[in-house]
C-alpha positions in Angstrom: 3.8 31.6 9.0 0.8 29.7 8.5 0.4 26.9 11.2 0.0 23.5 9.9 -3.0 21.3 10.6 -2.0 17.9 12.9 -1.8 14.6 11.3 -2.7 11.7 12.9 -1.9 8.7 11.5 -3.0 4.8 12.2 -0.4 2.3 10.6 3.1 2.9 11.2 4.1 -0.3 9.2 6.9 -0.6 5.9 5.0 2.2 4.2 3.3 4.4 7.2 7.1 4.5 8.7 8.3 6.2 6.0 5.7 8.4 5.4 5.7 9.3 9.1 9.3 10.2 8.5 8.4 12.8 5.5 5.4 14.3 7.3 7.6 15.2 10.5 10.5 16.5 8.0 7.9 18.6 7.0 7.3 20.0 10.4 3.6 19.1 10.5 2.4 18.0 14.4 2.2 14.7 14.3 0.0 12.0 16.5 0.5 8.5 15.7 -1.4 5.6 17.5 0.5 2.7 19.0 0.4 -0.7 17.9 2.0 -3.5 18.3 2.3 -3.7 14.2 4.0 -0.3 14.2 7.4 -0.6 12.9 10.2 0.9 16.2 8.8 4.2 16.5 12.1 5.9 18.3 13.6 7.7 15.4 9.7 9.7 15.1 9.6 10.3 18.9 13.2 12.2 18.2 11.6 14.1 15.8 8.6 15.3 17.8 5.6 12.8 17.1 3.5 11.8 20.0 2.0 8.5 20.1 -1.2 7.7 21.7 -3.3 4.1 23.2 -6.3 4.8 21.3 -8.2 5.8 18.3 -10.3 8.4 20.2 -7.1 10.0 21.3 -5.6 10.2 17.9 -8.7 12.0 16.2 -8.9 14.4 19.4 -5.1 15.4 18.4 -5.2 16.1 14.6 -7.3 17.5 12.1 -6.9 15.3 9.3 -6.5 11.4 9.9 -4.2 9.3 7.6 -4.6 5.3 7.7 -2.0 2.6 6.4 -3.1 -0.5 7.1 -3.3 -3.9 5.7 -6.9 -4.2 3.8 -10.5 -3.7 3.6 -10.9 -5.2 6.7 -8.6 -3.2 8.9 -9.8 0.0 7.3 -13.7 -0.8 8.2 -13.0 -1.6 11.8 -10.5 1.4 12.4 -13.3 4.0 10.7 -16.7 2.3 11.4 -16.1 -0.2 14.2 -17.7 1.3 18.0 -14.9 3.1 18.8 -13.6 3.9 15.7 -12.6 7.2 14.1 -16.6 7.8 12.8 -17.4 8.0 16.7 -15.3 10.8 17.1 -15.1 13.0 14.3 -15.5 17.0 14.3 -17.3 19.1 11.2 -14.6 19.6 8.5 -12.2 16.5 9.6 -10.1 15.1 6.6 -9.5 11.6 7.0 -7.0 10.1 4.0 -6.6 6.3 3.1 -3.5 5.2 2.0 -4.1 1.1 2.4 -4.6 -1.3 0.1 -8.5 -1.2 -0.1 -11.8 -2.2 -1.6 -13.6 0.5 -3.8 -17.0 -0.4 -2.2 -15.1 -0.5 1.1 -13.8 3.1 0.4 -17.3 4.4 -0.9 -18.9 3.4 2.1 -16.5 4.5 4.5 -16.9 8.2 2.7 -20.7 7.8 3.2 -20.9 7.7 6.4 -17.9 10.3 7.1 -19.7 12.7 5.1 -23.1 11.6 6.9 -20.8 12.9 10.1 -19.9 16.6 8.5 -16.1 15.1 7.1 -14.4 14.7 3.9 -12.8 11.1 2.9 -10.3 10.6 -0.1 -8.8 7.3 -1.1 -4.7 8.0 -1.6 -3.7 4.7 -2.3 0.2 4.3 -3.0 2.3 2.6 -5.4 6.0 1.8 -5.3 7.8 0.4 -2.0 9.5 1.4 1.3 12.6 2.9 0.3 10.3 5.4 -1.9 8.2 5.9 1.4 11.0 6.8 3.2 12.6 8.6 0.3 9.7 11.2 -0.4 8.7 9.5 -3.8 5.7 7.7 -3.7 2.8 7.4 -6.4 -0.5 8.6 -4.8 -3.5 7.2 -7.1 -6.5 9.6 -5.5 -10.2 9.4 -5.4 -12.8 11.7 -3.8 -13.4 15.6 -4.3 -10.8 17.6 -6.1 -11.0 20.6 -3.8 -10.8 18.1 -0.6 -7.4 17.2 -2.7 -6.4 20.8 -3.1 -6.8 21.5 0.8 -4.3 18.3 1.4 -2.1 18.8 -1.1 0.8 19.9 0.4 0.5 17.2 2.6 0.6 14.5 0.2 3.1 16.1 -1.6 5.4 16.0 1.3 6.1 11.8 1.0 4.9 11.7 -2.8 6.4 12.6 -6.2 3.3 12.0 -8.1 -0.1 12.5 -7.1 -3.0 11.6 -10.0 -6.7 12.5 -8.9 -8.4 9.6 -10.6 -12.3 10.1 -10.6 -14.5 9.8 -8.0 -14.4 8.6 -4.2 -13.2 4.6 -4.9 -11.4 5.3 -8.2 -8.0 5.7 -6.4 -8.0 2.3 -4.8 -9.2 0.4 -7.7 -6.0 2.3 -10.1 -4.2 0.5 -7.5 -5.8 -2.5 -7.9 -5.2 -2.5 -11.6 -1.5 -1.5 -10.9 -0.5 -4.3 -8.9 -2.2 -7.0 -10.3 0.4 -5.8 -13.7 3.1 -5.1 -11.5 2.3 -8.4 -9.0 1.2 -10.5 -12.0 4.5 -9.5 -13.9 7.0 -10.7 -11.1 5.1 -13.5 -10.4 5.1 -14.8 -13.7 9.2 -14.1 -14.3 9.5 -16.0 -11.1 8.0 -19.0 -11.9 9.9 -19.0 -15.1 13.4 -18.5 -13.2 12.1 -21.1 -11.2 12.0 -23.2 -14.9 15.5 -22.1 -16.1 17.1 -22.9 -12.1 15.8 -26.2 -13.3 16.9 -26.3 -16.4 20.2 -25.7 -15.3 20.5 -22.5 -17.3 22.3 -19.4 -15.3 20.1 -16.7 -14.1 22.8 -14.1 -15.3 21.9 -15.8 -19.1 17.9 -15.7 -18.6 17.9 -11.8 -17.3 20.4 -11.1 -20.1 18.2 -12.8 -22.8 14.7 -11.3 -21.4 16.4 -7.8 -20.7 17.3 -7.8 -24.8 14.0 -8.9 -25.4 10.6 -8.7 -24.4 10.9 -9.6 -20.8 12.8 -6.5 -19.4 11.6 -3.8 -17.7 10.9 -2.7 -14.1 9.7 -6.4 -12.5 12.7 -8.0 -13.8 15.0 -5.0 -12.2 13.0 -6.0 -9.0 13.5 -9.9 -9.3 17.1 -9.8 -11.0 19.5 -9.5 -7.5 17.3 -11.6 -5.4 18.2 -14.5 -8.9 21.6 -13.5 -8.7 22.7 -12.8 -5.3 20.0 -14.1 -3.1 19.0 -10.7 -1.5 15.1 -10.4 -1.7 15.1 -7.0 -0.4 15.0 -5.1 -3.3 11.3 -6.0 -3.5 10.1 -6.0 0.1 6.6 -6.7 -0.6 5.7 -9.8 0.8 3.8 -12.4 -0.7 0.9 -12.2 1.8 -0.2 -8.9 0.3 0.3 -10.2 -3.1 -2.4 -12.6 -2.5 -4.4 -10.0 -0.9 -3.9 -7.3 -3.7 -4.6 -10.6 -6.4 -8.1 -11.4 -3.9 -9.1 -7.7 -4.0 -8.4 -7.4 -7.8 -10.7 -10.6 -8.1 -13.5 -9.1 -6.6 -13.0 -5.7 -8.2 -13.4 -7.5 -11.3 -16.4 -9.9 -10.5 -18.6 -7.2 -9.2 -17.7 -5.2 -12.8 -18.3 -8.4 -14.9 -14.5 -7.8 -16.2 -12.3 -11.1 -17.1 -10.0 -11.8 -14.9 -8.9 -15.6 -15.5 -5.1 -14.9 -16.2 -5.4 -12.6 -12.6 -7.1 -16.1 -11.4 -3.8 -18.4 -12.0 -1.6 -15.8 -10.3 -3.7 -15.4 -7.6 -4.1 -18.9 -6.8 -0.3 -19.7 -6.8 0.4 -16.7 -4.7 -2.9 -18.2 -1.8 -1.3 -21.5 -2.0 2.1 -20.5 -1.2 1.1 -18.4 2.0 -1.2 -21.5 3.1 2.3 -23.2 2.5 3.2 -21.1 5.0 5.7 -18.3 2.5 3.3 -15.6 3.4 5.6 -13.3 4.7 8.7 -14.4 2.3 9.3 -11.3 -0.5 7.9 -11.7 -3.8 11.3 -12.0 -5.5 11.6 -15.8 -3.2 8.4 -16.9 -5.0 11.5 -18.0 -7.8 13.1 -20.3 -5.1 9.7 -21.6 -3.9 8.8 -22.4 -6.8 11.8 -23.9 -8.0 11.4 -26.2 -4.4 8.2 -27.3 -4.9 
């Protein structure tokens, strides 16, 4: 049998949990760092991972390093800051980001990993947790196709569809495009529940009308039991990293001289509800916000 390579992976969060999951199903060795943002990490200490204090110690365990964390940000400090993953890398090291990012971010993280002798690929995800922790993400990749090949079954192990997009940076700016549709689309049918809660008219009548017209499709399936029940979790995605995503997408599209004033309305409702302090309400509760504001 050939032996694996060792993972270790930064960002045990909604996401990372489940991918964690998938990876140690998959019976790769698996080094995770604690944090106090990692989701309970019990059920992957029962299934073998090891969990480590510090960054240095993660990269000394693995061979390929996967990041899930929040942003741009986060994914410049964990790589590049003094004793970040840069500071510790070996010759042929893989190191895979998963987060929500910044294509300049992502191309100059690669630089300087390659500058150290390693390989970098931006694998950023679409869909939610329970796809995570099902095995059936979207991966929207950028970087060198044979660096892809050599992960492959890796990624394939918590994915269902994995598209190589172009060069290092492409992948997270797909996903930038993606969920400023997918973001955009259930922010906008929110703010029109909100209309119709006002109106007096019944949610089940409003997600009958739009689901036999032009309205239906995948954001209402997300928003519809949260207007009918009250459960948000079938979109938990909070609003916080809507306006994030929104931000990003905003500065994607400056720096390529691309119009981006309808993405400017969302964005700015979705920044003014989380300095209302909704940041960490689902997106599905932007209808009730809304609706109380």
């Amino acid at each position: 049998m050939t032996l694996k390579p060792a993972i270790g992976m930064i960002g045990i969060g909604l996401m990372g949990h489940g991918i964690a999951y998938n990876i140690l199903r998959a019976h790769y060795p698996l080094t995770v760092l604690d944090h106090a943002g990692n989701q309970p990490l019990d059920e992957l200490l029962g299934m073998g991972a090891t969990h480590v204090p510090t960054i240095k110690d993660v990269v000394e365990a693995c061979d390929i390093v996967l990041l899930c964390v929040t942003g741009a940000p986060q994914v410049e400090a964990i790589l590049a800051g003094p004793e970040g993953v840069i500071t510790r890398l070996r010759p042929d090291m893989i190191v895979i980001d998963c987060s929500t990012s910044l294509p300049e971010t992502s191309r100059a993280m690669a630089a300087q990993i390659n500058a150290a002798g390693g390989h970098f690929l931006d694998a950023a995800m679409t869909r939610l947790p329970p796809n995570a922790r099902a095995g059936t993400l979207n991966l929207l990749v950028g970087g060198d196709e044979a660096i892809l090949a050599r992960v492959h079954p890796l990624l394939d192990c918590f994915s269902e569809h994995i598209t190589h997009i172009g060069p290092v940076g492409s992948g997270h700016l797909m996903k930038l495009l993606h969920n400023t549709v997918s973001v955009g689309m259930v922010s906008l049918l929110a703010e029109v529940a909100a209309h119709a809660a006002e109106a007096k008219i019944p949610p089940a009548l409003l997600i009958d009308v739009l689901e036999k017209g032009g309205g239906g499709g995948i954001a209402l399936q997300r928003l519809s039991p949260y207007l009918l029940t009250g459960d948000p979790n079938n979109m938990p995605f909070t609003i916080s990293n809507g306006a994030k995503d929104l931000a990003y997408y905003q500065k994607a599209a400056e720096s390529a001289g691309a119009a981006h004033t309808i993405a400017q309305g969302i964005a700015d409702t979705l920044q003014k509800l989380v300095e209302d302090g909704h940041g960490q309400r689902y997106m599905p509760e932007v209808a009730s916000v809304l609706k109380a504001t």
